[in-house]
C-alpha positions in Angstrom: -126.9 -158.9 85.7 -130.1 -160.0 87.8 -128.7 -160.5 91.2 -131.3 -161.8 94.2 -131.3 -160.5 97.4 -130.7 -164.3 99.1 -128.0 -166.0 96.9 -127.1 -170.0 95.9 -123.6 -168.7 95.3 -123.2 -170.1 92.0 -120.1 -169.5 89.6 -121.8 -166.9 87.6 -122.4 -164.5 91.3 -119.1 -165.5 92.2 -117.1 -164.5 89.3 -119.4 -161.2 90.0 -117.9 -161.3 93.7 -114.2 -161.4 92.2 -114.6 -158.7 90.5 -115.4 -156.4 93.1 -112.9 -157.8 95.1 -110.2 -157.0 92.0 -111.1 -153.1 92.4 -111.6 -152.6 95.6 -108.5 -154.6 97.3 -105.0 -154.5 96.9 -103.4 -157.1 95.6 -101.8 -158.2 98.3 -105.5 -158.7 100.2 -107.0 -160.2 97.2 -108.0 -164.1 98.0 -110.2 -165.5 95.3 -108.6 -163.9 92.3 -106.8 -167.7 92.3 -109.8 -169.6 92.9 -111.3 -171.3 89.6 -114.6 -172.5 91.4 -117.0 -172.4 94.2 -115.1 -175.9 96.3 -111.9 -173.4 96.1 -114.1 -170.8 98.4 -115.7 -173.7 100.1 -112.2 -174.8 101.3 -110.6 -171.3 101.9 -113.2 -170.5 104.0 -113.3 -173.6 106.6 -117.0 -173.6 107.0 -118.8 -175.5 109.7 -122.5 -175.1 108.4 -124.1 -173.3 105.6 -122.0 -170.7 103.2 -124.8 -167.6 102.6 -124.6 -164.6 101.4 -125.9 -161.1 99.8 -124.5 -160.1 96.2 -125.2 -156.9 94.7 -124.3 -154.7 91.9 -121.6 -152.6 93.5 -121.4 -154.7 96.8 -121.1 -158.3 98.7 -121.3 -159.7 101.6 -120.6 -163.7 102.1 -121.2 -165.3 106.0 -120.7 -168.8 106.7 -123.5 -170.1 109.3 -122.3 -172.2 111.6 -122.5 -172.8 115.1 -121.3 -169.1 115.0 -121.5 -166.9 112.2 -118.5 -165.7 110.3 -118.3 -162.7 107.6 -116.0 -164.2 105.8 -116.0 -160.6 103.2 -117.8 -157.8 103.0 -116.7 -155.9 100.2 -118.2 -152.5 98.2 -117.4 -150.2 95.3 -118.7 -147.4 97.2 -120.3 -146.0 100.3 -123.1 -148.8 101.7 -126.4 -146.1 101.9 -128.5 -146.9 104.9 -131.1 -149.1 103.5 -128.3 -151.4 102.2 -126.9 -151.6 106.0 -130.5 -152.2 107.8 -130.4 -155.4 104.9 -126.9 -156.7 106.1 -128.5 -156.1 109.7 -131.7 -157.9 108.7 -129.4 -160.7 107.6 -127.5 -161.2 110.5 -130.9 -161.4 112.5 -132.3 -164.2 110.3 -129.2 -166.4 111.8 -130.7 -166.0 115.3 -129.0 -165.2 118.1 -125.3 -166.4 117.3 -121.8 -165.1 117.9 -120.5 -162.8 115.0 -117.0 -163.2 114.1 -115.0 -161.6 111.1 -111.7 -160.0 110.5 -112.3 -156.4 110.5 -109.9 -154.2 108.7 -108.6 -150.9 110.8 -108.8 -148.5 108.0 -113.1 -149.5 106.5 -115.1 -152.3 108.4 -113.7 -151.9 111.8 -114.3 -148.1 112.5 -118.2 -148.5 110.8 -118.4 -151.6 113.6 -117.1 -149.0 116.8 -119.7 -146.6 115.7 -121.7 -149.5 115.9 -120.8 -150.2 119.0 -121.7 -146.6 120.2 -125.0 -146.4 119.2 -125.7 -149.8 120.6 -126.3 -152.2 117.5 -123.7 -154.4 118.2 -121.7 -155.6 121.4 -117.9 -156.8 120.9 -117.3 -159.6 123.4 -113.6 -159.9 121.9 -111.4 -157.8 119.8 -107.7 -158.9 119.3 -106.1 -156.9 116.9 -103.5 -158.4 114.3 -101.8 -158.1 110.9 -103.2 -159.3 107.8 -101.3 -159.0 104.7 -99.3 -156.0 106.2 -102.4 -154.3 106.9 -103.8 -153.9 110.6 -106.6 -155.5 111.4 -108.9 -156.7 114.3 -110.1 -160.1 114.8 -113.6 -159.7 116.5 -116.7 -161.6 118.1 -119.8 -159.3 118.2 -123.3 -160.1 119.2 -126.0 -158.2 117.7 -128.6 -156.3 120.0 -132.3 -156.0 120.6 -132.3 -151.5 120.0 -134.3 -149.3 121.4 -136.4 -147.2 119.6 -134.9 -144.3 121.0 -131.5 -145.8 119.6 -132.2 -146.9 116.7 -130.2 -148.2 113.6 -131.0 -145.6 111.7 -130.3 -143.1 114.1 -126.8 -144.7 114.4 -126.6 -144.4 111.1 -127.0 -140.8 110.5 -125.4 -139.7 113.7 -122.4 -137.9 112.9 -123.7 -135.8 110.0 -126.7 -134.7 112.5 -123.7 -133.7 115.1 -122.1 -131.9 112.6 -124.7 -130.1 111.4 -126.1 -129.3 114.7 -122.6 -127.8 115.8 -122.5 -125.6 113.0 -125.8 -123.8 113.3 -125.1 -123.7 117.3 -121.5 -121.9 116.6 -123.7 -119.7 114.3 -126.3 -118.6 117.1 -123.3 -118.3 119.3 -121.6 -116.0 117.2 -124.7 -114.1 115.7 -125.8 -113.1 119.8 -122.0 -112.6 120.6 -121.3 -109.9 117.9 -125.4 -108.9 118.6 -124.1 -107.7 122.5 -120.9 -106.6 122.0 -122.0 -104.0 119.2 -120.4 -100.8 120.1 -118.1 -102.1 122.5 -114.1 -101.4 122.6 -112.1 -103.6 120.4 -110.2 -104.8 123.7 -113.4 -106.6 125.1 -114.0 -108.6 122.1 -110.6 -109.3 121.8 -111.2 -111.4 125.6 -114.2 -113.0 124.0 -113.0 -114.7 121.0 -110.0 -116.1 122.7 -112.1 -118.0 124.9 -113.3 -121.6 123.2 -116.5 -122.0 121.9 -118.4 -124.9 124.3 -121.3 -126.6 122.3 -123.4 -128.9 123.7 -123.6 -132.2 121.7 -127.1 -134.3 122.2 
Protein backbone atom coordinates (compact mmCIF):
# COMPACT_ATOMS: atom_id res chain seq x y z
CA UNK A 1 0.00 0.00 0.00
CA UNK A 2 1.54 3.49 -1.22
CA UNK A 3 0.75 5.74 1.53
CA UNK A 4 1.79 9.83 1.17
CA UNK A 5 3.18 11.67 3.69
CA UNK A 6 0.16 14.53 3.48
CA UNK A 7 -3.20 12.54 3.05
CA UNK A 8 -6.84 13.36 1.22
CA UNK A 9 -8.26 10.87 3.75
CA UNK A 10 -10.00 8.76 1.31
CA UNK A 11 -11.80 5.33 2.12
CA UNK A 12 -9.04 3.22 1.01
CA UNK A 13 -6.38 5.21 3.90
CA UNK A 14 -9.10 5.03 6.19
CA UNK A 15 -10.00 1.53 6.11
CA UNK A 16 -6.00 1.38 6.55
CA UNK A 17 -6.51 3.73 9.81
CA UNK A 18 -9.16 1.09 11.13
CA UNK A 19 -7.14 -1.39 11.09
CA UNK A 20 -4.49 -0.14 13.15
CA UNK A 21 -6.87 1.10 15.40
CA UNK A 22 -8.42 -2.78 15.61
CA UNK A 23 -4.86 -3.96 17.03
CA UNK A 24 -3.75 -1.51 18.92
CA UNK A 25 -7.04 -0.48 21.02
CA UNK A 26 -9.21 -2.31 23.09
CA UNK A 27 -12.44 -2.69 22.18
CA UNK A 28 -13.92 -0.74 24.48
CA UNK A 29 -11.72 2.47 22.96
CA UNK A 30 -12.22 1.53 19.47
CA UNK A 31 -14.44 4.35 17.59
CA UNK A 32 -14.42 3.85 13.84
CA UNK A 33 -14.66 0.15 13.77
CA UNK A 34 -18.63 1.20 13.25
CA UNK A 35 -18.08 3.79 10.77
CA UNK A 36 -18.85 2.59 7.06
CA UNK A 37 -17.39 6.00 5.48
CA UNK A 38 -15.42 9.05 5.70
CA UNK A 39 -18.94 11.59 6.63
CA UNK A 40 -19.20 8.97 9.69
CA UNK A 41 -15.55 10.38 10.84
CA UNK A 42 -16.43 13.73 9.55
CA UNK A 43 -19.36 13.80 12.05
CA UNK A 44 -17.70 11.96 15.00
CA UNK A 45 -15.09 14.21 15.00
CA UNK A 46 -17.12 17.76 15.18
CA UNK A 47 -14.66 19.59 13.01
CA UNK A 48 -14.55 23.33 12.72
CA UNK A 49 -12.10 23.67 9.64
CA UNK A 50 -9.98 21.22 7.67
CA UNK A 51 -9.70 17.26 8.73
CA UNK A 52 -5.70 16.52 7.95
CA UNK A 53 -3.74 14.06 8.69
CA UNK A 54 -0.46 11.60 8.39
CA UNK A 55 -0.99 7.78 7.56
CA UNK A 56 1.56 5.37 7.60
CA UNK A 57 2.34 1.71 7.44
CA UNK A 58 2.39 0.94 11.10
CA UNK A 59 1.07 4.42 12.37
CA UNK A 60 -1.54 7.42 12.11
CA UNK A 61 -2.09 10.50 13.06
CA UNK A 62 -5.49 12.55 12.07
CA UNK A 63 -5.80 16.49 13.38
CA UNK A 64 -8.63 18.54 12.56
CA UNK A 65 -7.57 22.35 11.74
CA UNK A 66 -9.54 24.70 13.03
CA UNK A 67 -9.43 27.76 14.76
CA UNK A 68 -7.45 25.42 17.17
CA UNK A 69 -6.04 22.22 16.30
CA UNK A 70 -7.33 19.00 17.60
CA UNK A 71 -5.49 15.36 17.41
CA UNK A 72 -8.31 13.74 17.11
CA UNK A 73 -5.99 9.96 17.12
CA UNK A 74 -2.74 9.24 17.04
CA UNK A 75 -2.38 5.68 16.96
CA UNK A 76 0.85 3.09 16.26
CA UNK A 77 1.80 -0.60 16.01
CA UNK A 78 4.96 0.08 17.62
CA UNK A 79 7.40 2.44 19.08
CA UNK A 80 7.28 6.07 16.83
CA UNK A 81 11.50 6.26 16.02
CA UNK A 82 12.61 9.86 16.21
CA UNK A 83 12.42 10.87 12.68
CA UNK A 84 8.74 9.80 12.70
CA UNK A 85 8.18 12.32 15.80
CA UNK A 86 10.31 15.41 14.35
CA UNK A 87 7.47 14.70 11.18
CA UNK A 88 4.35 14.81 13.64
CA UNK A 89 6.36 17.99 15.07
CA UNK A 90 6.83 19.34 11.52
CA UNK A 91 3.13 18.88 11.12
CA UNK A 92 1.92 20.67 13.93
CA UNK A 93 4.20 23.67 12.80
CA UNK A 94 2.74 23.88 9.31
CA UNK A 95 -0.81 24.82 11.28
CA UNK A 96 0.98 27.96 12.69
CA UNK A 97 0.79 29.05 15.81
CA UNK A 98 -2.51 27.49 17.16
CA UNK A 99 -3.68 25.97 20.40
CA UNK A 100 -3.22 22.05 20.53
CA UNK A 101 -5.89 20.09 22.07
CA UNK A 102 -6.31 16.20 22.15
CA UNK A 103 -7.34 13.60 24.74
CA UNK A 104 -4.21 12.16 25.85
CA UNK A 105 -4.38 8.73 27.39
CA UNK A 106 -2.42 8.25 30.92
CA UNK A 107 -0.79 4.97 30.16
CA UNK A 108 0.93 6.08 26.06
CA UNK A 109 0.40 9.68 24.68
CA UNK A 110 0.21 11.57 27.82
CA UNK A 111 3.53 10.51 29.53
CA UNK A 112 5.57 11.00 25.74
CA UNK A 113 3.71 14.73 26.04
CA UNK A 114 5.30 15.44 30.01
CA UNK A 115 8.63 14.47 28.71
CA UNK A 116 7.77 16.86 26.18
CA UNK A 117 7.07 19.20 28.36
CA UNK A 118 10.50 18.82 30.18
CA UNK A 119 12.64 19.30 27.45
CA UNK A 120 10.71 22.31 26.34
CA UNK A 121 8.90 21.31 23.01
CA UNK A 122 5.59 21.80 24.17
CA UNK A 123 3.84 24.10 26.83
CA UNK A 124 0.48 22.71 28.51
CA UNK A 125 -1.80 25.80 29.20
CA UNK A 126 -4.60 23.26 30.56
CA UNK A 127 -4.70 19.72 31.63
CA UNK A 128 -7.91 18.30 33.18
CA UNK A 129 -7.76 14.82 33.70
CA UNK A 130 -10.94 12.48 33.05
CA UNK A 131 -12.24 8.99 32.24
CA UNK A 132 -12.58 7.73 28.82
CA UNK A 133 -14.06 4.42 28.31
CA UNK A 134 -12.85 3.33 31.91
CA UNK A 135 -9.52 4.29 31.07
CA UNK A 136 -7.76 7.60 32.65
CA UNK A 137 -7.06 10.10 30.53
CA UNK A 138 -6.14 13.89 30.29
CA UNK A 139 -7.92 16.40 28.36
CA UNK A 140 -5.11 18.90 27.28
CA UNK A 141 -4.34 22.38 25.40
CA UNK A 142 -0.64 22.54 24.48
CA UNK A 143 1.15 25.17 22.46
CA UNK A 144 4.14 24.15 20.67
CA UNK A 145 7.51 26.10 21.23
CA UNK A 146 10.24 27.94 19.37
CA UNK A 147 13.56 25.29 20.92
CA UNK A 148 16.72 26.15 21.46
CA UNK A 149 19.40 24.58 19.99
CA UNK A 150 20.76 23.65 23.09
CA UNK A 151 17.33 21.98 23.80
CA UNK A 152 16.55 20.44 21.05
CA UNK A 153 13.88 17.92 19.82
CA UNK A 154 16.12 15.49 19.37
CA UNK A 155 17.83 15.89 22.42
CA UNK A 156 14.40 15.41 24.12
CA UNK A 157 14.09 12.62 22.35
CA UNK A 158 17.03 10.65 23.38
CA UNK A 159 17.27 11.98 26.83
CA UNK A 160 16.59 9.26 29.08
CA UNK A 161 18.57 6.53 27.43
CA UNK A 162 21.73 9.12 27.46
CA UNK A 163 20.86 9.45 31.47
CA UNK A 164 20.82 6.05 31.78
CA UNK A 165 23.75 5.25 30.13
CA UNK A 166 25.68 8.05 31.63
CA UNK A 167 24.67 6.71 35.29
CA UNK A 168 25.94 3.46 34.57
CA UNK A 169 29.38 4.14 33.43
CA UNK A 170 29.59 6.95 36.40
CA UNK A 171 28.54 4.02 39.12
CA UNK A 172 31.31 2.06 37.27
CA UNK A 173 34.20 4.80 37.73
CA UNK A 174 32.76 5.17 41.18
CA UNK A 175 33.14 1.76 42.08
CA UNK A 176 36.40 0.92 39.93
CA UNK A 177 38.41 4.08 42.20
CA UNK A 178 36.44 2.93 45.41
CA UNK A 179 37.61 -0.77 45.38
CA UNK A 180 41.12 1.02 43.59
CA UNK A 181 41.72 2.90 47.34
CA UNK A 182 40.36 0.70 49.68
CA UNK A 183 42.74 -2.33 48.37
CA UNK A 184 44.22 -3.76 51.41
CA UNK A 185 42.02 -2.19 53.82
CA UNK A 186 40.04 -4.11 56.83
CA UNK A 187 36.83 -5.59 55.71
CA UNK A 188 35.04 -3.23 58.45
CA UNK A 189 35.99 0.02 56.48
CA UNK A 190 34.44 -1.08 53.24
CA UNK A 191 31.72 -2.39 54.96
CA UNK A 192 31.07 1.86 56.04
CA UNK A 193 31.54 2.55 52.38
CA UNK A 194 29.03 0.61 50.56
CA UNK A 195 26.30 1.38 52.86
CA UNK A 196 26.48 4.81 52.04
CA UNK A 197 24.30 5.76 48.67
CA UNK A 198 25.93 6.18 45.54
CA UNK A 199 25.26 10.22 44.54
CA UNK A 200 25.63 10.69 40.69
CA UNK A 201 25.36 13.78 39.11
CA UNK A 202 22.79 13.87 36.27
CA UNK A 203 23.48 16.67 33.42
Amino acid sequence: MNLQEYCSLNQQNFDHVKSIEKQVYPHIMQAFQDFDNIEDLLDYSDCDGQIDCIIKQDWYVIFCNGSKVEIIDLASRKRLEYSELMEIKRKLESFGDKIITMNARESTSYKLIKLAERRGVFKIISDKPNYTFGEPMHELELRLLKMKPQNSFKEWYYYQEAIDQGTEKAVASFLSKRNTRTKGKSRRRIGKITEKPLRVQKR
